[in-house]
C-alpha positions as CSV (number, residue, x, y, z in Angstrom):
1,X,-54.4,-12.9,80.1
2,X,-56.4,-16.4,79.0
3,X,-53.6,-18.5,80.8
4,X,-53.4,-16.1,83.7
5,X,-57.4,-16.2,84.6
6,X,-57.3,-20.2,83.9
7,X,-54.5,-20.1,86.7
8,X,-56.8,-17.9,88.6
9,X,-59.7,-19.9,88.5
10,X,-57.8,-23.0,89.1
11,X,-56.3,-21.9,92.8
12,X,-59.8,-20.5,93.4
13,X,-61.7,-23.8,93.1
14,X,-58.5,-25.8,94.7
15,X,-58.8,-23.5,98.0
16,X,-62.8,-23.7,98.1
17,X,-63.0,-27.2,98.0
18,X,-59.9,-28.5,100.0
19,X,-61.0,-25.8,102.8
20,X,-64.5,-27.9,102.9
21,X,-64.3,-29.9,106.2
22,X,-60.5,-29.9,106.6
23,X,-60.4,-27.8,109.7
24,X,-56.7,-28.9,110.3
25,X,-55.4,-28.3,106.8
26,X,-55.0,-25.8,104.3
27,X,-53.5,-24.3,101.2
28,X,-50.5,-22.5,101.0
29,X,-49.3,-20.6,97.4
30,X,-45.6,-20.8,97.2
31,X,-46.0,-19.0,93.6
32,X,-47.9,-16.4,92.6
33,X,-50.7,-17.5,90.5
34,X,-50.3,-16.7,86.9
35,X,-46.3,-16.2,87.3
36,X,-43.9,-16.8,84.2
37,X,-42.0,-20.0,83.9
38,X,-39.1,-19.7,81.7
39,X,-38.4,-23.0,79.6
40,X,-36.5,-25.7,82.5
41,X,-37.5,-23.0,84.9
42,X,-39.2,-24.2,88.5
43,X,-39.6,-23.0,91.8
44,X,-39.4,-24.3,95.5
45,X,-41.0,-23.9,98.4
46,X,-39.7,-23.9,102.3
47,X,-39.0,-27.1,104.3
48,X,-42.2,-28.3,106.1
49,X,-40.9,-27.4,109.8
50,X,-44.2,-25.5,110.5
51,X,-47.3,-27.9,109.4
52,X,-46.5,-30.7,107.0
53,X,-46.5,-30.6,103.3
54,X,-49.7,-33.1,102.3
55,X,-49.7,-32.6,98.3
56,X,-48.4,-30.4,95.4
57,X,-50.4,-28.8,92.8
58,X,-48.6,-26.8,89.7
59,X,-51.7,-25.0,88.0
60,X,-51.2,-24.0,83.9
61,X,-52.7,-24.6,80.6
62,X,-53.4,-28.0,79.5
63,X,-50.9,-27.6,76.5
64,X,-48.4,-26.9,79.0
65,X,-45.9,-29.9,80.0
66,X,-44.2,-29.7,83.9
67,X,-43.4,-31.5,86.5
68,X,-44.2,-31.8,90.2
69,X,-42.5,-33.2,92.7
70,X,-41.1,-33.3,96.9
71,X,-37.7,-32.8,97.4
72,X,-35.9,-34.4,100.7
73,X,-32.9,-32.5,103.1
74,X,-30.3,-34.3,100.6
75,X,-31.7,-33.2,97.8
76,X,-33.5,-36.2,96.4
77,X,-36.6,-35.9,94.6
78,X,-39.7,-38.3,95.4
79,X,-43.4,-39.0,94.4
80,X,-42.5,-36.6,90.8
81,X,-45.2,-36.3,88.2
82,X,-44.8,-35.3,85.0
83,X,-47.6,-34.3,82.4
84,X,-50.0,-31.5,80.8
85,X,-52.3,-29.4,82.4
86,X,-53.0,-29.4,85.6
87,X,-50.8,-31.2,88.6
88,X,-52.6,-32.6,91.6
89,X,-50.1,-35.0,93.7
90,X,-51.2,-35.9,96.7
91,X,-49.5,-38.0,99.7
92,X,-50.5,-40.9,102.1
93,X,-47.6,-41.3,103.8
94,X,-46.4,-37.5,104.1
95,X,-44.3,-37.3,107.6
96,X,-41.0,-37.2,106.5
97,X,-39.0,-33.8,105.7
98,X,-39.7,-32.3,102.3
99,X,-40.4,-29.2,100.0
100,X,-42.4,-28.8,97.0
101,X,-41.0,-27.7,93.8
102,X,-42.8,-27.2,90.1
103,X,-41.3,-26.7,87.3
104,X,-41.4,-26.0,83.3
105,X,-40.4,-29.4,81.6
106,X,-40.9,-27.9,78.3
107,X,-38.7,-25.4,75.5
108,X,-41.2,-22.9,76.1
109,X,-42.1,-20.7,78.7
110,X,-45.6,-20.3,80.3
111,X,-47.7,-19.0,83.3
112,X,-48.5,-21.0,85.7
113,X,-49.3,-20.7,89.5
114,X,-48.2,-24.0,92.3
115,X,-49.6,-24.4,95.9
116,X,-49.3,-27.0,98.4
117,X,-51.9,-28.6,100.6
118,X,-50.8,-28.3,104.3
119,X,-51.5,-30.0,107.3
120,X,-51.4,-28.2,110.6
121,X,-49.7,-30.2,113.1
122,X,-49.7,-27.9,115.6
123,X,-46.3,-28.2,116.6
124,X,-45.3,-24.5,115.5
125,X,-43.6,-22.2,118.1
C-alpha cells in the first residue's frame, strides 16, 4: 500500500506542475498508477499519431531498478535510461515517430505507475 500511495503521490505532483503554464501540453498515463511489474516485465504505450510524445516518466520506489526509454516504427530503442527510483526523461528534439515503454530491469517484481508528457500539435482529426 506504501509503494502504491508513493506512485500515487508521484503522478499527482508530475500532472500539477507540468500542467502549470503549458497550455499546449499535457500528461497522459499509459499505466495505471501503482500497477504490478513482474521481474523483466514493461509496458508500452501507442504511437504518437495524435500529439507528440515530449518525455517518459516510470514512477516506483527508489529501491526499485527500471528502465525507460522511446521506441521507433522498426523497433529500435532511443534516449533509454536506466536507474532507481523515479524516471524523468525528457526530449529536445522529439518530432520523429515513437512510443514510450517502462519496464522492470530487476529479479523482482514491483508497483510502479509510467506517464508521458505530450505535446498537442493539433494535427488530430
Amino acid at each position: 500500500m506504501r509503494r502504491f500511495c508513493t506512485a500515487t503521490a508521484v503522478v499527482l505532483v508530475a500532472v500539477v506542475g507540468f500542467g502549470v503554464g503549458t497550455g499546449a501540453a499535457y500528461i497522459e498515463p499509459y499505466t495505471g498508477p501503482g500497477e504490478w511489474f513482474a521481474a523483466g516485465q514493461g509496458r508500452s504505450s501507442n504511437y504518437d499519431w495524435c500529439g507528440t510524445w515530449t518525455g517518459n516518466n516510470f514512477a516506483k520506489s527508489a529501491s526499485a531498478w527500471g528502465l525507460v526509454t522511446f521506441i521507433t516504427p522498426g523497433g529500435s530503442w532511443r534516449y533509454s535510461v536506466q536507474k532507481y527510483g523515479n524516471i524523468f526523461r525528457s526530449l529536445s528534439d522529439y518530432n520523429w515517430t515513437k512510443k514510450l515503454h517502462c519496464k522492470n530491469n530487476s529479479a523482482s517484481g514491483y508497483q510502479g505507475g509510467c506517464w508521458g508528457d505530450r505535446r498537442n500539435d493539433g494535427v488530430c482529426v
